[in-house]
N, CA, C, O and CB atoms as a CASP TS submission, in Angstrom:
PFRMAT TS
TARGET T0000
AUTHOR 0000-0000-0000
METHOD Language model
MODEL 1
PARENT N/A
ATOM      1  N   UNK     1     -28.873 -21.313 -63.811  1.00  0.00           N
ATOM      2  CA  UNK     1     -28.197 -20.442 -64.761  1.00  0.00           C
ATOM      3  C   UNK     1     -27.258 -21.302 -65.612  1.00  0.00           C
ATOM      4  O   UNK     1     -26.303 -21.938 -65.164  1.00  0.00           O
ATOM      5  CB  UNK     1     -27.413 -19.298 -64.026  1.00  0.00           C
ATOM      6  N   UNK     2     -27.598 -21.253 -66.747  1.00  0.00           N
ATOM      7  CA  UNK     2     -26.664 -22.032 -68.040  1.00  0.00           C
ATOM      8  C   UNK     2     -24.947 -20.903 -68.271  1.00  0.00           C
ATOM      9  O   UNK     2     -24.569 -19.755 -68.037  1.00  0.00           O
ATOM     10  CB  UNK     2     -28.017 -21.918 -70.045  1.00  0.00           C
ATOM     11  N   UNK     3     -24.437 -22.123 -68.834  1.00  0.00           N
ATOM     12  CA  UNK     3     -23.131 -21.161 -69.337  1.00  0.00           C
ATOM     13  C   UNK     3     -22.826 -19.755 -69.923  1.00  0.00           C
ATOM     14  O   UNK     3     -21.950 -18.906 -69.759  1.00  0.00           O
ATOM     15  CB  UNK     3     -22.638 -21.731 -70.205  1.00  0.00           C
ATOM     16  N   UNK     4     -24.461 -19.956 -71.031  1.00  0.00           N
ATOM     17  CA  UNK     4     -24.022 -18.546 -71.746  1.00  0.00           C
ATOM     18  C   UNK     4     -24.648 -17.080 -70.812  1.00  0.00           C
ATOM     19  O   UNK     4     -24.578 -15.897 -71.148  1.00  0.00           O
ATOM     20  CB  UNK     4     -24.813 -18.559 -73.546  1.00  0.00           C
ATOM     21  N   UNK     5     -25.206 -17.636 -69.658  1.00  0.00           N
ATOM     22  CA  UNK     5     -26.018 -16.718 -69.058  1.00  0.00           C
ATOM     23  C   UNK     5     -24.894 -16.195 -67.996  1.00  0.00           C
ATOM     24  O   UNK     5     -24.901 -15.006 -67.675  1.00  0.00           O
ATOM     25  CB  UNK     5     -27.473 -17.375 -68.442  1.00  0.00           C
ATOM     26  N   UNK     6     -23.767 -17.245 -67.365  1.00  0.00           N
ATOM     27  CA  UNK     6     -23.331 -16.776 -66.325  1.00  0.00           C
ATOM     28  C   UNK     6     -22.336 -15.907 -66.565  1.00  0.00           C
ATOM     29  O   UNK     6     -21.840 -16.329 -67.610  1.00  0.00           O
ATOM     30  CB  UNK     6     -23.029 -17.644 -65.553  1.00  0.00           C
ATOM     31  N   UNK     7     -21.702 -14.884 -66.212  1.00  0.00           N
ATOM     32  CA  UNK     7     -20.814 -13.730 -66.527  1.00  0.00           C
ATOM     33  C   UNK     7     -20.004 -13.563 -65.041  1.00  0.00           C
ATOM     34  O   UNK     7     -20.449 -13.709 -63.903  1.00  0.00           O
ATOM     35  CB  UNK     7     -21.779 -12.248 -67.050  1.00  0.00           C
ATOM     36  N   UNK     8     -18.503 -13.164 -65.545  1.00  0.00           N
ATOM     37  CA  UNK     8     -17.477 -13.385 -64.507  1.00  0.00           C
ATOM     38  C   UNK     8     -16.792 -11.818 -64.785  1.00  0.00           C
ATOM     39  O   UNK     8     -16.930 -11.146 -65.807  1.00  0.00           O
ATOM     40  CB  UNK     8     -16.352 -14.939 -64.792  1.00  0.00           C
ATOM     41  N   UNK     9     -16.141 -11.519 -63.751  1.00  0.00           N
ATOM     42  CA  UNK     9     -15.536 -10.399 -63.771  1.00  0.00           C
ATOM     43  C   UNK     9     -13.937 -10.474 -64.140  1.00  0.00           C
ATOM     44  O   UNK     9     -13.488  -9.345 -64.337  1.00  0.00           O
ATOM     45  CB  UNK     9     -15.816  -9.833 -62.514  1.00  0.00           C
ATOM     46  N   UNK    10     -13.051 -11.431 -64.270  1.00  0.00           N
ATOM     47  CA  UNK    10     -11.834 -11.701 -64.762  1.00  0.00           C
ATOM     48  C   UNK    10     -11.730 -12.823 -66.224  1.00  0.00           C
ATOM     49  O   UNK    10     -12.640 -13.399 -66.820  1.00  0.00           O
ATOM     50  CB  UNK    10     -11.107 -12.255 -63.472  1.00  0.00           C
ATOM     51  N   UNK    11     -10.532 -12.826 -66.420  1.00  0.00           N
ATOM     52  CA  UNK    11     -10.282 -13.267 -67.876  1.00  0.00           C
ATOM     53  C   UNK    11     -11.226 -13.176 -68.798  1.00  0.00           C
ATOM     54  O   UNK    11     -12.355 -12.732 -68.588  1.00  0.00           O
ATOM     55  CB  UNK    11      -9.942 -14.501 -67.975  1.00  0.00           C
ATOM     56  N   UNK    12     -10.673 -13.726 -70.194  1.00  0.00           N
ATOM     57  CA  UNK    12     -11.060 -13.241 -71.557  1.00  0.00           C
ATOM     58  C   UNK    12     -10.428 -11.879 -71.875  1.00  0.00           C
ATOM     59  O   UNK    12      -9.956 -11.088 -71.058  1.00  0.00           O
ATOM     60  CB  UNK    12     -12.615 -13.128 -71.673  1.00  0.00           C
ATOM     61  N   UNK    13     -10.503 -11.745 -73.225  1.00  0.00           N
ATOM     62  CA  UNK    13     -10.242 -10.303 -74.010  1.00  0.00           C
ATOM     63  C   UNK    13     -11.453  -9.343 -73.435  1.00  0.00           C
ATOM     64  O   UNK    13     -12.648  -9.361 -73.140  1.00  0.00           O
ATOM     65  CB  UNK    13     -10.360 -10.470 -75.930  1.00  0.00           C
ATOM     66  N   UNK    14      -9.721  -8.072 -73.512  1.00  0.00           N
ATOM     67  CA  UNK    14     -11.033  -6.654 -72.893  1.00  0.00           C
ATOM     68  C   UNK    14     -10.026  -6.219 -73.635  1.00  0.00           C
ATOM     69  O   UNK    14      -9.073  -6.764 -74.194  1.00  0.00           O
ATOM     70  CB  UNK    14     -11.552  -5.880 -70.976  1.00  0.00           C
ATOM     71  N   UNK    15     -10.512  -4.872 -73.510  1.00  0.00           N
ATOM     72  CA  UNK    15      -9.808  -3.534 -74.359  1.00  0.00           C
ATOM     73  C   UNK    15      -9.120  -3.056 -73.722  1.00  0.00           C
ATOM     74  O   UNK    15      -9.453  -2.705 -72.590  1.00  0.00           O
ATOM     75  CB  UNK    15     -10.513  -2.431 -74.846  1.00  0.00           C
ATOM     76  N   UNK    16      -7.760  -2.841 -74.268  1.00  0.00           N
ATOM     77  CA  UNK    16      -6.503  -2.030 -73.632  1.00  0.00           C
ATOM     78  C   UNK    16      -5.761  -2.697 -72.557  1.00  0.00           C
ATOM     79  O   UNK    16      -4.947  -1.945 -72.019  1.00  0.00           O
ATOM     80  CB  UNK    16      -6.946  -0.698 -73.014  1.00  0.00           C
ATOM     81  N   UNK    17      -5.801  -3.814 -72.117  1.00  0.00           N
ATOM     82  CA  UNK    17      -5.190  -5.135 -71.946  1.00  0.00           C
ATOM     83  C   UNK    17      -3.983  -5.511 -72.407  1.00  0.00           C
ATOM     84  O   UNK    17      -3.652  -5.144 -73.534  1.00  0.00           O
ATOM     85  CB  UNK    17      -5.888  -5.967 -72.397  1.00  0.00           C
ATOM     86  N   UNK    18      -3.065  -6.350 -71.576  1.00  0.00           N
ATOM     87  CA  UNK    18      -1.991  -6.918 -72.477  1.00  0.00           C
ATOM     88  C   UNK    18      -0.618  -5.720 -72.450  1.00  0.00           C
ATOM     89  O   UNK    18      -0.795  -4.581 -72.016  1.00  0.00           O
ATOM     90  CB  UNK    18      -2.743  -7.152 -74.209  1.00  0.00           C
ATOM     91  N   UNK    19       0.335  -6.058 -72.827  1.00  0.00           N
ATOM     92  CA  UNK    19       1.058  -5.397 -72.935  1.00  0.00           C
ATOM     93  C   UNK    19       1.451  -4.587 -74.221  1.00  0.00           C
ATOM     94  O   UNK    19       1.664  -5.185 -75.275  1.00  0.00           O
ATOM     95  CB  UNK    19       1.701  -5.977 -72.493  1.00  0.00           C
ATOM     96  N   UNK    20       1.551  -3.118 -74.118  1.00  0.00           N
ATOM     97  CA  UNK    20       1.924  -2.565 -74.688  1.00  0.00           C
ATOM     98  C   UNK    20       2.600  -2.488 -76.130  1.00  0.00           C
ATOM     99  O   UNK    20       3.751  -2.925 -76.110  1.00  0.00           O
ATOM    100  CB  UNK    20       2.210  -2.381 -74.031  1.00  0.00           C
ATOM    101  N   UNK    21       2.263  -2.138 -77.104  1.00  0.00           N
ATOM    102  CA  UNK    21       3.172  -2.045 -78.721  1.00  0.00           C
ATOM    103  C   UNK    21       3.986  -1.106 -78.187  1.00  0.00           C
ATOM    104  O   UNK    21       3.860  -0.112 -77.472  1.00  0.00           O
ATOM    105  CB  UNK    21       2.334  -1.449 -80.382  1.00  0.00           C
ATOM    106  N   UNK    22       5.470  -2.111 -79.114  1.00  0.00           N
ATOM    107  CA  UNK    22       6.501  -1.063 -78.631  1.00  0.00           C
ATOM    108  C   UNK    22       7.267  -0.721 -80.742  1.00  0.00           C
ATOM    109  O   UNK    22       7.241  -1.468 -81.721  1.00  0.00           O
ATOM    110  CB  UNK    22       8.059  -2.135 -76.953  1.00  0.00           C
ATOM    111  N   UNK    23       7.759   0.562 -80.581  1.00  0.00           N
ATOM    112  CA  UNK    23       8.331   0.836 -81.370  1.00  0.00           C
ATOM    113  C   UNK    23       8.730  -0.062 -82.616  1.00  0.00           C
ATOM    114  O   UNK    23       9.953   0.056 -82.536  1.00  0.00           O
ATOM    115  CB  UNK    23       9.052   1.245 -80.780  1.00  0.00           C
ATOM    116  N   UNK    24       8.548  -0.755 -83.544  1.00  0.00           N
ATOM    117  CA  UNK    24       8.940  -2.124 -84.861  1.00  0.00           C
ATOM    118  C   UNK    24      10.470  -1.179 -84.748  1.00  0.00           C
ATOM    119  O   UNK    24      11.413  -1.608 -84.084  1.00  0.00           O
ATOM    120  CB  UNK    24       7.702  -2.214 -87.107  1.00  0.00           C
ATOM    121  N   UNK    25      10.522  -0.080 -85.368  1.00  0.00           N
ATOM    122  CA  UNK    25      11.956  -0.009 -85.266  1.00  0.00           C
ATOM    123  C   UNK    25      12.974  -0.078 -84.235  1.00  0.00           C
ATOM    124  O   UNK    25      14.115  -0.282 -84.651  1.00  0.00           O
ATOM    125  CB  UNK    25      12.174   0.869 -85.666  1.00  0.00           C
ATOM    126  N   UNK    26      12.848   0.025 -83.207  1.00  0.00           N
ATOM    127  CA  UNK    26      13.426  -0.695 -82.090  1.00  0.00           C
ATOM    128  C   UNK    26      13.323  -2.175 -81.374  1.00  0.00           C
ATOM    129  O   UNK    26      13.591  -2.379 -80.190  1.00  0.00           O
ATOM    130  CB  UNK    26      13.147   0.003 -81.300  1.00  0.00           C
ATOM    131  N   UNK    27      12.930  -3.062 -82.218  1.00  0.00           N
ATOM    132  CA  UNK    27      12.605  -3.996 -81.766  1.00  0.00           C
ATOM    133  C   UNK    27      13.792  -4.888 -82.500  1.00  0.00           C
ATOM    134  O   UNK    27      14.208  -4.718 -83.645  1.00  0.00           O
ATOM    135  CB  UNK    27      11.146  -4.217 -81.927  1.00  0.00           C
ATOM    136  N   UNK    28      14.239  -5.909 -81.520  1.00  0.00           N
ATOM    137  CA  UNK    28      15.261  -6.595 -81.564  1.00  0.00           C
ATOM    138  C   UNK    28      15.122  -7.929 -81.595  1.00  0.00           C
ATOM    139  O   UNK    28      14.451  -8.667 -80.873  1.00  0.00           O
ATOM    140  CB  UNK    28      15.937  -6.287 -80.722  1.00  0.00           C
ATOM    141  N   UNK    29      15.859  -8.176 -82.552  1.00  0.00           N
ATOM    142  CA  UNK    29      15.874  -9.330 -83.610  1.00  0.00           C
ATOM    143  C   UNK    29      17.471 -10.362 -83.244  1.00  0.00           C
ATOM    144  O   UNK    29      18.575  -9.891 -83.518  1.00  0.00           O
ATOM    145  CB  UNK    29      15.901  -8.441 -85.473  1.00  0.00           C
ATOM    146  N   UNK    30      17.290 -11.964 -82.521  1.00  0.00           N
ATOM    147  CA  UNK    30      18.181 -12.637 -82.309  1.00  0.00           C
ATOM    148  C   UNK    30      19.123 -12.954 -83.791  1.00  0.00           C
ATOM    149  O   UNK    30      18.782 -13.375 -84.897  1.00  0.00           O
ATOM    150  CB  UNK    30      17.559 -13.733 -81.592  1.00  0.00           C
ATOM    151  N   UNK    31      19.867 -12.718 -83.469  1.00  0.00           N
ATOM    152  CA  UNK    31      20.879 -13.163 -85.024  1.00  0.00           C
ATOM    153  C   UNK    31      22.354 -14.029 -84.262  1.00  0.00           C
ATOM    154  O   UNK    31      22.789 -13.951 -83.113  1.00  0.00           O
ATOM    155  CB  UNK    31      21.638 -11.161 -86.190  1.00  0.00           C
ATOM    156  N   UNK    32      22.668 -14.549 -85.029  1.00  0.00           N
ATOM    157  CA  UNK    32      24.196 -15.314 -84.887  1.00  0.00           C
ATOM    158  C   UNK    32      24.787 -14.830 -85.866  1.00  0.00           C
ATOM    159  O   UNK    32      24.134 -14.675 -86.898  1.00  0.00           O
ATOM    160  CB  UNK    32      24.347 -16.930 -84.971  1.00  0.00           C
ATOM    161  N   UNK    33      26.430 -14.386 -85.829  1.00  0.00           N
ATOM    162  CA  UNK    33      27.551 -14.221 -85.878  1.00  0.00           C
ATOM    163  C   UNK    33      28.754 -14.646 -85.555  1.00  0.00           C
ATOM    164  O   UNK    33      29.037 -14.647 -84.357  1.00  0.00           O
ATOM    165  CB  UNK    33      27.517 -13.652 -85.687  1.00  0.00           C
ATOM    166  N   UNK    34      29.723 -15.095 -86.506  1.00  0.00           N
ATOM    167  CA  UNK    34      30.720 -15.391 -85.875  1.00  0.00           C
ATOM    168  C   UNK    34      32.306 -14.514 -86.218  1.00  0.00           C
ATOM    169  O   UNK    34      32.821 -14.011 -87.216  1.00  0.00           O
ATOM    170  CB  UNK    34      30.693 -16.817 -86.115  1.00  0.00           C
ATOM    171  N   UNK    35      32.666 -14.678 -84.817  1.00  0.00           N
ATOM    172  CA  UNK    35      33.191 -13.903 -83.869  1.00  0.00           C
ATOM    173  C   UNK    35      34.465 -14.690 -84.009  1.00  0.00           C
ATOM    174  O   UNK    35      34.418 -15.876 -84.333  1.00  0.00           O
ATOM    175  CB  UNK    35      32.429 -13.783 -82.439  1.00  0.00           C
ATOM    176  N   UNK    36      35.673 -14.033 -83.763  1.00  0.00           N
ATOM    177  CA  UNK    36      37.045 -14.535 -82.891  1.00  0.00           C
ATOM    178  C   UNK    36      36.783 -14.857 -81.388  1.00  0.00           C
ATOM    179  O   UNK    36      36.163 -14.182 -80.565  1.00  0.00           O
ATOM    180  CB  UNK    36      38.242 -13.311 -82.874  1.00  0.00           C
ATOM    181  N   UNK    37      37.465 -16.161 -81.224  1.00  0.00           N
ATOM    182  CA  UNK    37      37.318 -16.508 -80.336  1.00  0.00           C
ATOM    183  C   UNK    37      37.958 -15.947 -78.601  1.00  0.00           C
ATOM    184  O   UNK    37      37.635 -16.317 -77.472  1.00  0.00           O
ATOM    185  CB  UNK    37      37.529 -17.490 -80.850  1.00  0.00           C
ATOM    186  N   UNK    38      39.141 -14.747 -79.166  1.00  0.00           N
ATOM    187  CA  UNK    38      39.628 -13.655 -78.289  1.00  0.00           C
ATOM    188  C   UNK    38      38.542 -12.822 -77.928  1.00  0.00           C
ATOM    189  O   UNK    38      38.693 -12.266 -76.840  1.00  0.00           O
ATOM    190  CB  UNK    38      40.688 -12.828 -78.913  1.00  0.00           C
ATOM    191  N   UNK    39      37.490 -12.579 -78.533  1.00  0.00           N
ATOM    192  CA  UNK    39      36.723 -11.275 -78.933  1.00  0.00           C
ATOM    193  C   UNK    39      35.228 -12.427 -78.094  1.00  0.00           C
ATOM    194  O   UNK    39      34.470 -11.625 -77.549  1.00  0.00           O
ATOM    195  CB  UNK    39      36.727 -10.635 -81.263  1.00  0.00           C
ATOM    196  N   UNK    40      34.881 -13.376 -77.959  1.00  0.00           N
ATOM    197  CA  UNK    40      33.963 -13.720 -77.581  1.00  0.00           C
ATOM    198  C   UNK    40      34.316 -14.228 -75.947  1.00  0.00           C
ATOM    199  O   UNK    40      33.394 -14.647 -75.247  1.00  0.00           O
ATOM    200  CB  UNK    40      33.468 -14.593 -78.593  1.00  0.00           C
ATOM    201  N   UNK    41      35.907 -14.138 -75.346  1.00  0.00           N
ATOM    202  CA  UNK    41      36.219 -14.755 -74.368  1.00  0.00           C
ATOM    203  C   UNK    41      36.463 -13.682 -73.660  1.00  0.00           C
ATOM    204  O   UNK    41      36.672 -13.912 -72.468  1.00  0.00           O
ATOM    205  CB  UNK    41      37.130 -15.696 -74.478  1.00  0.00           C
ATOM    206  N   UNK    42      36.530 -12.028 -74.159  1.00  0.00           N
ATOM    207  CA  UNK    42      36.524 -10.867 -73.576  1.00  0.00           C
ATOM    208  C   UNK    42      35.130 -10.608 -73.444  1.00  0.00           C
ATOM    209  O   UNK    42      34.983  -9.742 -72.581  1.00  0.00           O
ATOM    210  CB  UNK    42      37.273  -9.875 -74.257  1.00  0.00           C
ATOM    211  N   UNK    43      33.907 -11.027 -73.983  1.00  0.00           N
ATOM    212  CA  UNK    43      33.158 -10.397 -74.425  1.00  0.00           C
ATOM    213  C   UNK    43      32.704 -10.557 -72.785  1.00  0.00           C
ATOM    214  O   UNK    43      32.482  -9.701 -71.929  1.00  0.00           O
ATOM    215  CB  UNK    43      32.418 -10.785 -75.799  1.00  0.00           C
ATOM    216  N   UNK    44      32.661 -12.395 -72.736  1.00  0.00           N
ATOM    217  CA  UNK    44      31.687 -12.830 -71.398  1.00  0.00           C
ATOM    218  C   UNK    44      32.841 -12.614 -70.097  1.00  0.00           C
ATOM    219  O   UNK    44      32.609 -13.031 -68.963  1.00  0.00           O
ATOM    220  CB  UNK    44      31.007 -14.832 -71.511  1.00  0.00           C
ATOM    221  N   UNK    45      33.915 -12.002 -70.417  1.00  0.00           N
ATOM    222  CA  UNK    45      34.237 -11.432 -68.680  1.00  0.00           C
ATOM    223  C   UNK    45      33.755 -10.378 -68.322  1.00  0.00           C
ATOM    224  O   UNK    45      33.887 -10.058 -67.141  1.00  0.00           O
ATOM    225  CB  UNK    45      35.628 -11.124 -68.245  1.00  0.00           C
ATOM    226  N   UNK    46      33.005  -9.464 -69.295  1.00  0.00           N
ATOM    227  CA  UNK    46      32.526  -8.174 -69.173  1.00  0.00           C
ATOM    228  C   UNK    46      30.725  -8.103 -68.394  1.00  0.00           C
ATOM    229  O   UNK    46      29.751  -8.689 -68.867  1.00  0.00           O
ATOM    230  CB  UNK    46      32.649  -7.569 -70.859  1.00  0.00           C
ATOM    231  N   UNK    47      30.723  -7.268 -67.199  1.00  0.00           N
ATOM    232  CA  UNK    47      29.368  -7.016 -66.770  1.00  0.00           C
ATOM    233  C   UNK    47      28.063  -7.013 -67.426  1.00  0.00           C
ATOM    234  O   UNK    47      27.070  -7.671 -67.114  1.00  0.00           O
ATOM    235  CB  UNK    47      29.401  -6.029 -66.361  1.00  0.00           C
ATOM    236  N   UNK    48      28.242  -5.975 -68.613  1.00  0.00           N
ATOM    237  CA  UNK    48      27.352  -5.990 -69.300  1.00  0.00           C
ATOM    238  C   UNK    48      27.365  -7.034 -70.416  1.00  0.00           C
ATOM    239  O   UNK    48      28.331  -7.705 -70.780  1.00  0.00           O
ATOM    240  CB  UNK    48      27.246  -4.849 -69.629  1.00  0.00           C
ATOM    241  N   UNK    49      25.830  -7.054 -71.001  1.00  0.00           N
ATOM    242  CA  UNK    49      25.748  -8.394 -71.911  1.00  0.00           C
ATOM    243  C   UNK    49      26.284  -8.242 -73.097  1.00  0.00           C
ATOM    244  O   UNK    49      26.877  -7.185 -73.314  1.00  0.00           O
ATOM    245  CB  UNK    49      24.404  -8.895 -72.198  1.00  0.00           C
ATOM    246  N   UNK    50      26.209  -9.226 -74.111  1.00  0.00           N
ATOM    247  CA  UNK    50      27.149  -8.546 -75.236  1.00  0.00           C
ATOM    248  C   UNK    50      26.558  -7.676 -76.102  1.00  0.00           C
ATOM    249  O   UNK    50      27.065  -6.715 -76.681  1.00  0.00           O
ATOM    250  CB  UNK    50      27.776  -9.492 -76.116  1.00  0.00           C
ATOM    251  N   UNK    51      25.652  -8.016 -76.136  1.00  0.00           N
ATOM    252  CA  UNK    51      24.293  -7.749 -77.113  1.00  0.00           C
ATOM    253  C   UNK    51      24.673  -6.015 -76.891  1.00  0.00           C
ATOM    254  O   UNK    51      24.553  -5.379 -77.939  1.00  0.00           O
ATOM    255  CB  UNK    51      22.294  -8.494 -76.355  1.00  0.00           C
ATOM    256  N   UNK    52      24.961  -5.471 -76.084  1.00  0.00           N
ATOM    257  CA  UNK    52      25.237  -3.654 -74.972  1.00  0.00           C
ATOM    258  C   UNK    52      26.502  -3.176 -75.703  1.00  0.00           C
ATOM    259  O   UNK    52      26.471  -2.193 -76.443  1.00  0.00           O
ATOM    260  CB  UNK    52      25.794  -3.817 -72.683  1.00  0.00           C
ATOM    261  N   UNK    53      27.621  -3.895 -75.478  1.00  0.00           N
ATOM    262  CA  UNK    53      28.336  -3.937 -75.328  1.00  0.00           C
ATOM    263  C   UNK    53      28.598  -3.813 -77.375  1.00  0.00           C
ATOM    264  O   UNK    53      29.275  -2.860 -77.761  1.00  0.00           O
ATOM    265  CB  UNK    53      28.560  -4.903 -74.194  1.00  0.00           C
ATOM    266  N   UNK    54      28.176  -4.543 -78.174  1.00  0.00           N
ATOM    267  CA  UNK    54      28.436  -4.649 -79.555  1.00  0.00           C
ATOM    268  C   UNK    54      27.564  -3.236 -80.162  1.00  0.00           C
ATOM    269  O   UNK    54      28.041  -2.408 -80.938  1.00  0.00           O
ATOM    270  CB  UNK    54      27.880  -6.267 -80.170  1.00  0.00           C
ATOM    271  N   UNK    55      26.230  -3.219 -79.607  1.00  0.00           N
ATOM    272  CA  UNK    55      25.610  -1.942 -80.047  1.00  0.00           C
ATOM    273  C   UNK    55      26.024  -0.757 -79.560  1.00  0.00           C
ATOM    274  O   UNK    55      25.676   0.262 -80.157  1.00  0.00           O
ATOM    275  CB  UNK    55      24.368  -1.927 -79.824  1.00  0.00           C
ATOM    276  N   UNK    56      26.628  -0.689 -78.695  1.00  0.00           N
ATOM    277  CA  UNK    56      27.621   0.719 -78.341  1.00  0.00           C
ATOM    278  C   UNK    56      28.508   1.121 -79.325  1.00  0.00           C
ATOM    279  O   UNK    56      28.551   2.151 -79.997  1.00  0.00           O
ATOM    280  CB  UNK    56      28.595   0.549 -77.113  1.00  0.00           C
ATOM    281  N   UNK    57      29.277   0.038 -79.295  1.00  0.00           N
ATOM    282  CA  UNK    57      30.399  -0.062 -80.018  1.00  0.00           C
ATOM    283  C   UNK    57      30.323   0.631 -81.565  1.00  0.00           C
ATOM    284  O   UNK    57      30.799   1.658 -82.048  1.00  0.00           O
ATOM    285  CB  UNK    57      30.696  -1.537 -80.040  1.00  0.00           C
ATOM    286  N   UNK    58      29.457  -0.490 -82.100  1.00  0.00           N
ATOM    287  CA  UNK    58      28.732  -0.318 -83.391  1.00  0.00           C
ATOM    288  C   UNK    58      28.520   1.172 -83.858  1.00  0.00           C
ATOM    289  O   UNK    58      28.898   1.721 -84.893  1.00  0.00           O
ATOM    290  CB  UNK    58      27.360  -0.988 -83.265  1.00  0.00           C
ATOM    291  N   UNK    59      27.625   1.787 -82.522  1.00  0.00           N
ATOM    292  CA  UNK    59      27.052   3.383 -82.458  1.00  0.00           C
ATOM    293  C   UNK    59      28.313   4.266 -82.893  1.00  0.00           C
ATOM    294  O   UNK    59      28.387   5.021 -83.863  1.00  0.00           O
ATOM    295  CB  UNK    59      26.483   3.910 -80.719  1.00  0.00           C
ATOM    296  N   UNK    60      29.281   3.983 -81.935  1.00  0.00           N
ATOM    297  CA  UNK    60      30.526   4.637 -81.615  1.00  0.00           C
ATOM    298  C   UNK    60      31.079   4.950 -82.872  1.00  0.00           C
ATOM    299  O   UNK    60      31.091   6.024 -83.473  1.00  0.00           O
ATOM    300  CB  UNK    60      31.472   3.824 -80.770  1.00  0.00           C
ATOM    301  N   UNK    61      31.668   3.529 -83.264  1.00  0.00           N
ATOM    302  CA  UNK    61      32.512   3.592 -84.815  1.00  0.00           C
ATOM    303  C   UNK    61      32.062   4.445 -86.019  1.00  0.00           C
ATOM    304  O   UNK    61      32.818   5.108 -86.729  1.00  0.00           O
ATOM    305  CB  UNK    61      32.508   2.167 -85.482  1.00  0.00           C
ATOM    306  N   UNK    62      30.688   4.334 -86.153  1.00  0.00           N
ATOM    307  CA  UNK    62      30.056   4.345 -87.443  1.00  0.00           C
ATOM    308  C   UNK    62      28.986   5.479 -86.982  1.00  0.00           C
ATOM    309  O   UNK    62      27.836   5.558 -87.415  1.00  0.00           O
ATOM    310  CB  UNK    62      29.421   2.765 -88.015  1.00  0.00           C
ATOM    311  N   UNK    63      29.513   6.246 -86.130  1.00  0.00           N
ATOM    312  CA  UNK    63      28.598   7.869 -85.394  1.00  0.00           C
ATOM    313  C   UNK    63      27.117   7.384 -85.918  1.00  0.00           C
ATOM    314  O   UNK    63      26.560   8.264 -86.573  1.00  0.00           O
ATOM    315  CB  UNK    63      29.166   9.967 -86.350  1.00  0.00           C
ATOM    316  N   UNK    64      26.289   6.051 -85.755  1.00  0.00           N
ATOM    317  CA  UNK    64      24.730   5.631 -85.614  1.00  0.00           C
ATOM    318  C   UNK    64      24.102   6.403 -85.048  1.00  0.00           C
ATOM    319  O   UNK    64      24.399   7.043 -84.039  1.00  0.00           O
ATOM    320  CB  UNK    64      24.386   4.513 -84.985  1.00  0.00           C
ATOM    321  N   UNK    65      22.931   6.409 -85.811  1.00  0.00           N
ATOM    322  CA  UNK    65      21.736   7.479 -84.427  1.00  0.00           C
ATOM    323  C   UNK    65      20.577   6.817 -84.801  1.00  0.00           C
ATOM    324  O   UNK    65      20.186   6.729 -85.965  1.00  0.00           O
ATOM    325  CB  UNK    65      21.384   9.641 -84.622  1.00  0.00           C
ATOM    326  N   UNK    66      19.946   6.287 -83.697  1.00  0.00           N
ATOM    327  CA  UNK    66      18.448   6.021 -83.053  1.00  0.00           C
ATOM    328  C   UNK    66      17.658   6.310 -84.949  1.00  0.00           C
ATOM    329  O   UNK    66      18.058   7.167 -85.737  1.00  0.00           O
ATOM    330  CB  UNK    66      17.838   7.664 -81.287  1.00  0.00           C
ATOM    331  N   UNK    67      16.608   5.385 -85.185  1.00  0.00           N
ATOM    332  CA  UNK    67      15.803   5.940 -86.555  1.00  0.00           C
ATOM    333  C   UNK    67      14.721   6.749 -85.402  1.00  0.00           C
ATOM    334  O   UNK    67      14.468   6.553 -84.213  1.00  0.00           O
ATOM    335  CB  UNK    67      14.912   4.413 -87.927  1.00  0.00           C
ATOM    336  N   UNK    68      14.071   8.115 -86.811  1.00  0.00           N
ATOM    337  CA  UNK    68      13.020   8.271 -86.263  1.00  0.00           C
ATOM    338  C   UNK    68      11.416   8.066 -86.543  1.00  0.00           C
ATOM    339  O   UNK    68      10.595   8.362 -85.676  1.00  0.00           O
ATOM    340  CB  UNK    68      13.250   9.155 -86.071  1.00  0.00           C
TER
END
């Protein structure tokens, strides 16, 4: 049996495979900013990451809501 004849039951592309499309408008994008250095030395004593912690915030101030 030659290569193109032999057939395997794992790897290669199949259909519906792979992980999931998620939402483009919820999808999160690394950016830099700069920050006070009070405001970045509170940021990392805090549990949660900052990234949580700034988009709350953000929500809070400026009453944000989720796109639909």
């Amino acid at each position: 049996m030659n290569k193109a004849q032999k057939t395997t039951k794992h790897g290669g592309k199949r259909n519906g495979s792979g992980r999931p499309k998620s939402d483009s408008k919820l999808l999160k994008i690394p950016v830099c900013y700069r920050l006070p250095h009070w405001l970045v030395s509170w940021l990392r004593t805090q549990d949660s990451p900052a990234s949580v912690l700034i988009e709350s915030a953000l929500k809070k101030a400026y009453k944000l809501k989720l796109p639909k």
